[in-house]
C-alpha positions as CSV (number, residue, x, y, z in Angstrom):
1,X,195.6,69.4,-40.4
2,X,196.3,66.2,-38.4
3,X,194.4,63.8,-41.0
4,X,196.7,65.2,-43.8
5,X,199.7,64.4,-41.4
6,X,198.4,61.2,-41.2
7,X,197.6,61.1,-45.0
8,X,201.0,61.9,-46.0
9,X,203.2,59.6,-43.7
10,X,200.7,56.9,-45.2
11,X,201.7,58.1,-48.9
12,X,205.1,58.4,-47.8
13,X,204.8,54.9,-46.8
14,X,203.1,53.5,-49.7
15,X,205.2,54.6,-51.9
16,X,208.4,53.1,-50.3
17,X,207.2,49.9,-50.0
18,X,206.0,49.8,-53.5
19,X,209.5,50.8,-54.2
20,X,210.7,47.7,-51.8
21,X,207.8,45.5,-53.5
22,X,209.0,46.7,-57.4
23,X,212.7,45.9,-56.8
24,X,211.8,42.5,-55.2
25,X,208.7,41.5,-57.7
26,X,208.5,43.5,-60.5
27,X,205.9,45.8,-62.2
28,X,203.6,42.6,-62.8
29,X,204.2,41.3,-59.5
30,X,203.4,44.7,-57.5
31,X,200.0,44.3,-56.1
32,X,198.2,45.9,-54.0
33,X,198.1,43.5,-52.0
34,X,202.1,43.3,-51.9
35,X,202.4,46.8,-51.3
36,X,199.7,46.7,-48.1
37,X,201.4,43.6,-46.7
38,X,204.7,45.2,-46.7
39,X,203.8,48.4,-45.6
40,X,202.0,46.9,-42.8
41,X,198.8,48.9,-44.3
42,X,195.3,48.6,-45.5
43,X,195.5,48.4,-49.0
44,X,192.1,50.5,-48.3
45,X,194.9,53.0,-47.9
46,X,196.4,52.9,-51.5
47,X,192.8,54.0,-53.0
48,X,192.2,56.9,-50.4
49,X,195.7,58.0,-50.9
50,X,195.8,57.5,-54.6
51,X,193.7,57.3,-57.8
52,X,194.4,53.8,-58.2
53,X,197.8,51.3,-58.7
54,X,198.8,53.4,-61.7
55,X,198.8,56.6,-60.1
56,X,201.2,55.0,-56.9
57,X,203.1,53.9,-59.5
58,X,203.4,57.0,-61.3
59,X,204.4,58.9,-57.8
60,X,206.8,56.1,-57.1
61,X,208.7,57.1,-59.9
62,X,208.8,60.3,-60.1
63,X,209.7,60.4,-56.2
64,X,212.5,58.3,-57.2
65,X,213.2,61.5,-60.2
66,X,213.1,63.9,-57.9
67,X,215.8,61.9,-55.5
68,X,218.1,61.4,-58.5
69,X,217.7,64.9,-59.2
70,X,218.9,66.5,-56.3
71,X,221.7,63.9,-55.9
72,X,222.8,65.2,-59.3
């Protein structure tokens, strides 16, 4: 139960620092690299957390869905 804790702060993370890293570079210039650096994580991370880039991109945006959702 502590390792998915862990797990999904880490996601959490991820995926607001690709939003940080989209808004800054763009969808070419979000790497995964980019993302890591300004999560302060391993991109290791990204691929134990996530399929690959696609699939943090995917959950990016529909977390992003889901806020405009229930602010509507």
């Amino acid at each position: 139960m502590k390792r998915e804790a862990k797990l999904n702060e880490i996601r959490r993370r991820l995926i607001e620092g690709t939003i940080c890293v989209v808004a800054r570079d763009g969808l070419d210039g979000a790497s995964t690299k980019q993302i890591g650096i300004a999560t302060a994580t391993n991109e290791v991370y990204i691929y134990r957390c996530f399929k690959d880039k696609e699939d943090l991109l995917a959950k990016t945006f529909e977390s992003l869905d889901s806020e405009l959702i229930d602010i509507t």
